[in-house]
BALUMVO-524844 format. One record per residue (C-alpha): residue in one letter; x negated, y negated, z. Coordinates in steps of 0.05 Angstrom, whole numbers, padded with zeros to 5 digits, always signed. Layout:
BALUMVO-524844
AXYZ
...
END
This chain:
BALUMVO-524844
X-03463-00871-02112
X-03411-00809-02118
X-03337-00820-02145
X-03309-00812-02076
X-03350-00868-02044
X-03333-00910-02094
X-03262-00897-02088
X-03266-00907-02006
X-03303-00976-02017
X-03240-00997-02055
X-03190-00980-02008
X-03227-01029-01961
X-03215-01080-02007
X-03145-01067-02022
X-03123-01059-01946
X-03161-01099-01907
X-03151-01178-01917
X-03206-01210-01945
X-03200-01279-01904
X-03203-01233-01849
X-03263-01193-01866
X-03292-01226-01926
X-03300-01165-01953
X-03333-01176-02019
X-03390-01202-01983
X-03401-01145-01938
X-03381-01100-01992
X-03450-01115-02018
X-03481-01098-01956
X-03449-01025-01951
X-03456-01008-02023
X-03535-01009-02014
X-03531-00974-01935
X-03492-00918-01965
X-03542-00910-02023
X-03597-00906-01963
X-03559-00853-01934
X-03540-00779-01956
X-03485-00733-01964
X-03406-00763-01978
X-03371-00810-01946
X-03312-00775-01918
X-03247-00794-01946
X-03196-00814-01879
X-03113-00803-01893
X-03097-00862-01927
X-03065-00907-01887
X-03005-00961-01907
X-02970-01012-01874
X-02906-00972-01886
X-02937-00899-01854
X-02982-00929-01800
X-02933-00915-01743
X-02926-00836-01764
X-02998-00828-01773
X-03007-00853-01700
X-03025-00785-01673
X-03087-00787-01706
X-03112-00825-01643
X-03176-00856-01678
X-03217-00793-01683
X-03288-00813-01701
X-03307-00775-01768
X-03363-00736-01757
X-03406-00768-01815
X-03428-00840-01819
X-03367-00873-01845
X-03363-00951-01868
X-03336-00973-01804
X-03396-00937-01771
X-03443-00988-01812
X-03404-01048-01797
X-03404-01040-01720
X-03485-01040-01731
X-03466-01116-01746
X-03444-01131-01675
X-03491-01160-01629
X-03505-01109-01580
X-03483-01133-01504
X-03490-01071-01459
X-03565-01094-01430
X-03533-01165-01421
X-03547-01190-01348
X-03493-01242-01326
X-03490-01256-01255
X-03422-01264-01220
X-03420-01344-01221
X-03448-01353-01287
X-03392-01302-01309
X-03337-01333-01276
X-03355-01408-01310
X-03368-01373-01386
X-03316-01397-01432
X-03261-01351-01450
X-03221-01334-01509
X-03150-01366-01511
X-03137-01341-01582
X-03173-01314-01644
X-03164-01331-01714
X-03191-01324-01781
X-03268-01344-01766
X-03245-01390-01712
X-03225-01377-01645
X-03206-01420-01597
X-03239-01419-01523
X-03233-01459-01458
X-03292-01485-01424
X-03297-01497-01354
X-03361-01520-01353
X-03343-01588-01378
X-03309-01636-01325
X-03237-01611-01308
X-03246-01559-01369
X-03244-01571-01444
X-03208-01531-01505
X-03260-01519-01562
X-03251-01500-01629
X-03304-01446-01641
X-03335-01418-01704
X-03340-01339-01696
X-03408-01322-01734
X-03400-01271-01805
X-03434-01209-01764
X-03370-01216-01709
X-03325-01245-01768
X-03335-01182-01811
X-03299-01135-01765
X-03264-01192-01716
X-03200-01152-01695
X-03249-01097-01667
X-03304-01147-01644
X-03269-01203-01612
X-03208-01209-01561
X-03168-01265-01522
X-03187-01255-01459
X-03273-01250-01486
X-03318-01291-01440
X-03369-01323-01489
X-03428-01357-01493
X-03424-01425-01545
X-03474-01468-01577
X-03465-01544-01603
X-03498-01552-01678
X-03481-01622-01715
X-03416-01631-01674
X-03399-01550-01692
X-03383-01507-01637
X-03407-01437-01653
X-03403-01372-01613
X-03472-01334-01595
X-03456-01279-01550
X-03400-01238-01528
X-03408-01222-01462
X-03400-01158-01426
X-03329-01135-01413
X-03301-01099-01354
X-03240-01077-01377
X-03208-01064-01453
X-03137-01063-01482
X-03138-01027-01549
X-03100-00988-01602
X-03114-00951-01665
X-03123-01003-01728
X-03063-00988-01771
X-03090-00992-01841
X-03161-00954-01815
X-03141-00902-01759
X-03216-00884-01746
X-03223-00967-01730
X-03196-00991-01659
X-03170-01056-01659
X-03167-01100-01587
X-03115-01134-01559
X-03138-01155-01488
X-03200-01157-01454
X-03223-01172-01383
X-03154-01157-01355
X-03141-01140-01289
X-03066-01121-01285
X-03015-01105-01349
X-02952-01113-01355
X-02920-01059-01392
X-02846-01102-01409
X-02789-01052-01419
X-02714-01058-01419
X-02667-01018-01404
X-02619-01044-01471
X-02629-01078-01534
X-02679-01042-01544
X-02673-00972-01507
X-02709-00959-01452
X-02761-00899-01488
X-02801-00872-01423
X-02842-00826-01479
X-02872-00897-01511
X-02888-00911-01430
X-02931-00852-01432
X-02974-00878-01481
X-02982-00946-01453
X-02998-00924-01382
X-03049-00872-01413
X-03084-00936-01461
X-03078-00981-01392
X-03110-00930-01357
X-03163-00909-01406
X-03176-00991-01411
X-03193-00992-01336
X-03135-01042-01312
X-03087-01033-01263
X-03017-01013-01305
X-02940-01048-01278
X-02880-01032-01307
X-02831-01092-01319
X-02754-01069-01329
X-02728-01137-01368
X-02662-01152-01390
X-02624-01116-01326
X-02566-01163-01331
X-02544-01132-01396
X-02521-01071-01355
X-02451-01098-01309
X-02443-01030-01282
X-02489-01029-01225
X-02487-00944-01223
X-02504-00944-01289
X-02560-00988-01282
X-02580-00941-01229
X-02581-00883-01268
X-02625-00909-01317
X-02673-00933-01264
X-02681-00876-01237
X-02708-00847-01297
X-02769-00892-01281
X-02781-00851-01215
X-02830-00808-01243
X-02883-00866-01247
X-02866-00891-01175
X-02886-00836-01152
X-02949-00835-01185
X-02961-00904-01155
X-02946-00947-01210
X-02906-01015-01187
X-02837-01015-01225
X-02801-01079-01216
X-02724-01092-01243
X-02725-01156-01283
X-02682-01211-01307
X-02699-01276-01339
X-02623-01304-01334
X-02609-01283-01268
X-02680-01294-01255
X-02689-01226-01206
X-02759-01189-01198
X-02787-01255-01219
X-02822-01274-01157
X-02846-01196-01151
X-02868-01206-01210
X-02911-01261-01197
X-02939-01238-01129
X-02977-01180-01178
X-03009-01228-01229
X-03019-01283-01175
X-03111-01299-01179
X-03108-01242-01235
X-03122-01247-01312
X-03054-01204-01340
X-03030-01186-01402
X-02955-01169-01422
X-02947-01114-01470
X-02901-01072-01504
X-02847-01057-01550
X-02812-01117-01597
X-02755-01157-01576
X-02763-01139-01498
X-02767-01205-01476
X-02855-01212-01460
X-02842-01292-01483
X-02778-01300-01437
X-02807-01274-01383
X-02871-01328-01393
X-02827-01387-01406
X-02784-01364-01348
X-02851-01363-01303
X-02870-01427-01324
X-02815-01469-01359
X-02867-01520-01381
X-02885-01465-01436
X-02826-01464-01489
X-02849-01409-01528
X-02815-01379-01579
X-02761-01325-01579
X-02723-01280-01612
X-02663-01236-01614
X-02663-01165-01627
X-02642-01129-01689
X-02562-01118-01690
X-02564-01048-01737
X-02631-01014-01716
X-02636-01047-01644
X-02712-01058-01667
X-02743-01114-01637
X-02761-01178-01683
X-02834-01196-01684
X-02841-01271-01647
X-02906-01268-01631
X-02962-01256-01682
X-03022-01262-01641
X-03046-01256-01571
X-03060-01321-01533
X-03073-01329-01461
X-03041-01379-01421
X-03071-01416-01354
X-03018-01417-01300
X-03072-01442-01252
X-03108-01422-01188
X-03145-01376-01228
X-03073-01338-01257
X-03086-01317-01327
X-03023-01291-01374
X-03038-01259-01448
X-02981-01262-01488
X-02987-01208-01538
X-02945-01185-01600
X-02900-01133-01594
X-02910-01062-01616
X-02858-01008-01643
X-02902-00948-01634
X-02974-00942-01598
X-03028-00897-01618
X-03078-00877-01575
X-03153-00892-01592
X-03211-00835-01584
X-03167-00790-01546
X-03194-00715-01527
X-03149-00659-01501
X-03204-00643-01444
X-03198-00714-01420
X-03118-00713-01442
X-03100-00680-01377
X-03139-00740-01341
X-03080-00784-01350
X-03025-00733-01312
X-03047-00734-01243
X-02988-00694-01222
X-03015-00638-01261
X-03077-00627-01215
X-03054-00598-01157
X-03013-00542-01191
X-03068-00529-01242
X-03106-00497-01185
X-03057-00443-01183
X-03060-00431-01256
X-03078-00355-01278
X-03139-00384-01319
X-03182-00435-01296
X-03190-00475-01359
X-03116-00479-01373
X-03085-00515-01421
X-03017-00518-01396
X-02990-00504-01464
X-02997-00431-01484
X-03027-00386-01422
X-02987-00346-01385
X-02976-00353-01322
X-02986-00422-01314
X-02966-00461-01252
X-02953-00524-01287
X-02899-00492-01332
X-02876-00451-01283
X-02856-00526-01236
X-02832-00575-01307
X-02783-00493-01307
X-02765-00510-01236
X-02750-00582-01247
X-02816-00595-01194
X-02851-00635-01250
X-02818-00683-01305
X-02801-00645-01365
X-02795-00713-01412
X-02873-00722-01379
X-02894-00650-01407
X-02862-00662-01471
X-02909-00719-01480
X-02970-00678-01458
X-02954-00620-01494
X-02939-00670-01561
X-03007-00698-01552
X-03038-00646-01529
X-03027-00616-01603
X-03042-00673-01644
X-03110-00674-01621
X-03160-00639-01642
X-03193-00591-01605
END
């Protein structure tokens, strides 16, 4: 084994935690794939938990060699010729929360529905952030009074970001959603549209339907002020995507807010301190979760939750609560498939002067020529344009 593999092998076992990953075990494992294997392991930006958010544009390119992470996914059980029908689907138990090993699941299939302590086997355990999510539907097995988990099943939708300590790793955060809520506010924190843009394009790319939830609305008195920054959400109205004004004191947008999670598994996402625990225990007092306020100097959030767990709120209404976020990569992101996610680029594109047009350095190009002419949102283009050159081509 070469100096540089060597060197990569222990950076997994400085950054990644071992009761997470149990890494000196599998470090065994790798060590004699890689020896199997030829060439040199390629050596990814090293990533911290102090540069993370400024290496987010990264977006989780793949390395085009076989890289370590490439050998651990060969652990997970493969589940993409899994046939479930729709009923036995529905009844499979489904991940409330994940922790080291363990993750905790509710089963329907026992009288009135049971919560069981679940032992996640080593193959899943070895890479569990980018294996296993709340909202999973799983198959279990009883052994000597042990609960273990056998099979992942299928999943129809996916929330995900970029790992932060191993960029070319995705980590989950959801699964199996049907709607998310992307919490903003307008103050305490900011309202920052550009950090929309990434959500709605990870939402999108996920498969669920995206809602934007304005929290915290009370902290504004002056209602044309309040306007003003509302308005700055009209560019995603148009594009069809529910915006709803939100206050868990004055308890406004509430019931609009329940009428789109109402039968639906949900998750609530988005930056720190922007209220995603109020707005559950205001849903459903019973709750009582924890909160926290927001940082008086750098208006930063404060990290309540730690973990995603999903809460029942019955008649077949699923909630994820899930931690907050200060910045949001986006995971195996192309610039051909970049312009996907701005549908309001399509119909001018046709007018473009080239037919493969980027949108960033032709000339006459129709989409310039309208974000010029105040047709198009320029704060939207800067986001494209941003992403569009981070990636690579």
């Amino acid at each position: 084994m070469d100096r540089n593999t060597k060197r990569h092998l222990k950076d997994i076992d400085k950054h990644v935690p071992y009761d997470e990953m149990k890494v000196r075990k599998q470090a065994g494992k790798i060590r004699r794939a890689m020896r199997k294997g030829k060439g040199e392991v390629p050596r990814d930006n090293r990533v911290t938990e102090d540069n993370w958010e400024t290496l987010l544009d990264l977006h989780g390119q793949t390395p085009k060699r076989a890289s370590i992470a490439d050998i651990a996914a060969s652990l997970q059980p493969d589940t993409a010729d899994v046939q479930v029908s729709d009923a036995d689907y529905a009844t499979a138990p489904i991940v409330i929360s994940v922790g080291s090993g363990r993750c905790r699941v509710f089963d329907a299939t026992d009288d009135g529905g049971v919560e069981r302590d679940v032992v996640v086997p080593q193959e899943i355990a070895v890479r569990q952030k980018s294996a296993l999510a709340v909202g999973d539907r799983v198959r279990i097995e009883e052994e000597s009074g042990i609960w273990r988990l056998r099979e992942i099943l299928p999943r129809h939708t996916v929330l995900a970001r970029p790992d932060p300590f191993h960029a070319h790793l995705q980590r989950l955060i959801a699964a199996n959603v049907d709607v998310v809520i992307h919490v903003v506010s307008v103050k305490a924190p900011p309202l920052r549209p550009r950090l929309i843009d990434r959500f709605l394009i990870a939402i999108q790319r996920g498969g669920a339907q995206p809602v934007i939830c304005v929290n915290k609305v009370d902290l504004i008195d002056d209602e044309e002020l309040l306007g003003m920054e509302l308005e700055r959400l009209d560019v995603y109205r148009k594009l069809g995507v529910p915006v709803i004004a939100c206050s868990t004191k004055t308890r406004e947008g509430l019931d609009e807010l329940r009428a789109q999670v109402q039968g639906k598994m949900s998750a609530l996402v988005g930056h720190s301190g922007v209220g995603k625990s109020s707005i559950l225990n205001a849903l459903n007092e019973s709750l009582q979760l924890a909160t926290n306020t927001v940082h008086r100097k750098r208006s930063t959030g404060r990290h309540t939750t730690t973990a995603s767990t999903l809460y029942d709120f019955g008649d077949g209404t699923y909630l994820i609560d899930t931690p907050g976020i200060r910045e949001f990569g986006l995971w195996d992101l192309d610039r051909e498939s970049l312009r996907d996610y701005f549908p309001e680029f399509a119909e001018p594109s046709e007018l473009c002067r080239f037919t493969n047009c980027t949108h960033v350095h032709e000339p006459d190009c129709e989409v310039k020529d309208r974000v010029e002419a105040e047709e198009l949102d320029d704060g939207r283009y800067e986001t494209y344009v941003r992403l569009w050159e981070d990636l690579a081509s």
